[in-house]
C-alpha atoms as one frame of an Amber mdcrd trajectory, in Angstrom:
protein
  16.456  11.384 -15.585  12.804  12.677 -16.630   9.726  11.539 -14.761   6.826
  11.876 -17.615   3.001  10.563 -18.014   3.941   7.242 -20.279   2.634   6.714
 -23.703   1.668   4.090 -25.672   5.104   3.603 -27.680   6.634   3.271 -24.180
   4.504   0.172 -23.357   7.487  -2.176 -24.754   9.450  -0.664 -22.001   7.117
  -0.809 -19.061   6.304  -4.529 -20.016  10.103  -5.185 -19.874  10.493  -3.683
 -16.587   7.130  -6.014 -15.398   9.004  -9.271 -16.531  11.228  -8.844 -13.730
  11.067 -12.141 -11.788   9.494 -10.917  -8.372   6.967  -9.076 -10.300   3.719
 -11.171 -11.740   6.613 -14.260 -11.647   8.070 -12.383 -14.399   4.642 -13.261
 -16.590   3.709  -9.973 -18.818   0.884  -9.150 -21.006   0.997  -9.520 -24.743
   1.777  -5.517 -26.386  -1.706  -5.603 -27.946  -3.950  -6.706 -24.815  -1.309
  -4.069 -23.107  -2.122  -1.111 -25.872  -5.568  -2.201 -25.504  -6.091  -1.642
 -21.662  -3.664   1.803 -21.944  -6.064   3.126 -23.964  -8.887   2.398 -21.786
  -6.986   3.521 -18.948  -6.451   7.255 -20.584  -9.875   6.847 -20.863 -10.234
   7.588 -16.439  -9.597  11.104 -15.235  -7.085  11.511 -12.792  -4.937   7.851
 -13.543  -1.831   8.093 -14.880   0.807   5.429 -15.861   4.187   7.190 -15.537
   7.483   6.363 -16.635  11.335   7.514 -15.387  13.810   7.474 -18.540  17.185
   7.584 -18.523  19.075   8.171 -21.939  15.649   7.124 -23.895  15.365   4.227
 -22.051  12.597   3.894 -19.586  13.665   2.544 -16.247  10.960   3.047 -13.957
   7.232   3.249 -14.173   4.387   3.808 -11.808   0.406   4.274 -12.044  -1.423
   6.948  -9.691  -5.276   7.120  -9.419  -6.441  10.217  -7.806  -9.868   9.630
  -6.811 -12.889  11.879  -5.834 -14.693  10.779  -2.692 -18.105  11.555  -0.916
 -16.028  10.814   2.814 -13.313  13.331   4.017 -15.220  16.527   2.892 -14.855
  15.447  -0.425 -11.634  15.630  -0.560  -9.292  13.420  -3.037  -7.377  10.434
  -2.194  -4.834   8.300  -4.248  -3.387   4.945  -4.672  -0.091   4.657  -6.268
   0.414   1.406  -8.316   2.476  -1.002 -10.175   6.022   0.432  -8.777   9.125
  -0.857 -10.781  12.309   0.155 -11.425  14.369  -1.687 -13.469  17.061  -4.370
 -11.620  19.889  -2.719 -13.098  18.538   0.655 -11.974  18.121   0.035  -8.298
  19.362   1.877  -5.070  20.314   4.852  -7.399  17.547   7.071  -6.651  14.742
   6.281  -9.229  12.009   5.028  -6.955  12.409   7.906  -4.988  12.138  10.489
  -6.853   9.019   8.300  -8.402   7.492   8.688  -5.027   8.090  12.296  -4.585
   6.826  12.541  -8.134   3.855  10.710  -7.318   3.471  12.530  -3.738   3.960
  16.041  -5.421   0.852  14.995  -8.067  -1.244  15.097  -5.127  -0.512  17.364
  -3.237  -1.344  19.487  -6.245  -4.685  18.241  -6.973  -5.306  18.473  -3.188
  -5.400  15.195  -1.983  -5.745  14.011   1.365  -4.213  10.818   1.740  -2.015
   8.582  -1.135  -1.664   4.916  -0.490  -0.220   2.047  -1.990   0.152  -1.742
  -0.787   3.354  -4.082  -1.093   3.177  -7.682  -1.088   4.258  -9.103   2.257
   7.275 -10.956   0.334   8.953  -7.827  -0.947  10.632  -6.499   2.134  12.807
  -4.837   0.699  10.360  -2.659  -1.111   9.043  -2.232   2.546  11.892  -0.714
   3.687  12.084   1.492   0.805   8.662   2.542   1.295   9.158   3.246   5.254
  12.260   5.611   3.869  10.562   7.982   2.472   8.072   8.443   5.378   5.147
   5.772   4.625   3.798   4.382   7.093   2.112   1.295   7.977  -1.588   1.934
   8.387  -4.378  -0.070   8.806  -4.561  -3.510   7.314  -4.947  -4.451   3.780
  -7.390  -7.199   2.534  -8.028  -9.256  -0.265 -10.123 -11.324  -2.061  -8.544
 -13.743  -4.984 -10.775 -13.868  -7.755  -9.107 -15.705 -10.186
């Protein structure tokens, strides 16, 4: 398995991999609205969408925004997002060596924190997360704008 930054041609795969049920209610965007917001999204320094692929086939896929900030000395923080790894695919490793992946990223570029959120019906994702030392910190809030 490879963990690389995605590119457009592997949007088809990523989207698949979003269709799952317990993601968006298995509800995807159409490929051109999805090449359309990739591209804007390469636009960003420092977010990445990143894909695991196994035999050509992409598997798993991740975003990670690494952020500059004012607070903390100026130091960088990130927010890893959009974790998936294919149904077929799970409990063999993927999403954790997404995470050290992701972790690894920045550490390099110096950040001092990375976060990510979970929604409170994925429990197993939870424990995942608490496996490979993230902890619960803080609460998370939100505000539905749809």
């Amino acid at each position: 398995m490879i963990i690389r930054t995605a590119t457009e041609n592997d949007l088809p795969g990523i989207l698949s991999l979003y269709s799952q049920p317990d993601i968006d209610d298995g509800i995807v965007l159409a490929l051109d609205d999805a090449k359309a917001i990739f591209a804007r999204m390469n636009t960003y320094p420092d977010y990445i969408v990143y894909v695991a692929e196994m035999d050509g086939n992409v598997v798993g896929t991740f975003a990670l925004l690494m952020m500059d900030n004012l607070a903390h000395m100026g130091s960088k923080s990130a927010i890893i997002e959009d974790v998936v790894v294919s149904q077929s695919r799970q409990k063999q490793g993927i999403g954790k060596q997404m995470m050290q992946h992701a972790i690894k990223e920045c550490k390099a570029k110096s950040c001092y924190k990375v976060v990510l959120s979970s929604n409170l019906k994925r429990i197993n994702a939870h424990e995942f997360y608490k496996g490979l030392g993230f902890k619960i910190h803080g609460y998370s809030f939100l505000v539905e704008l749809e």
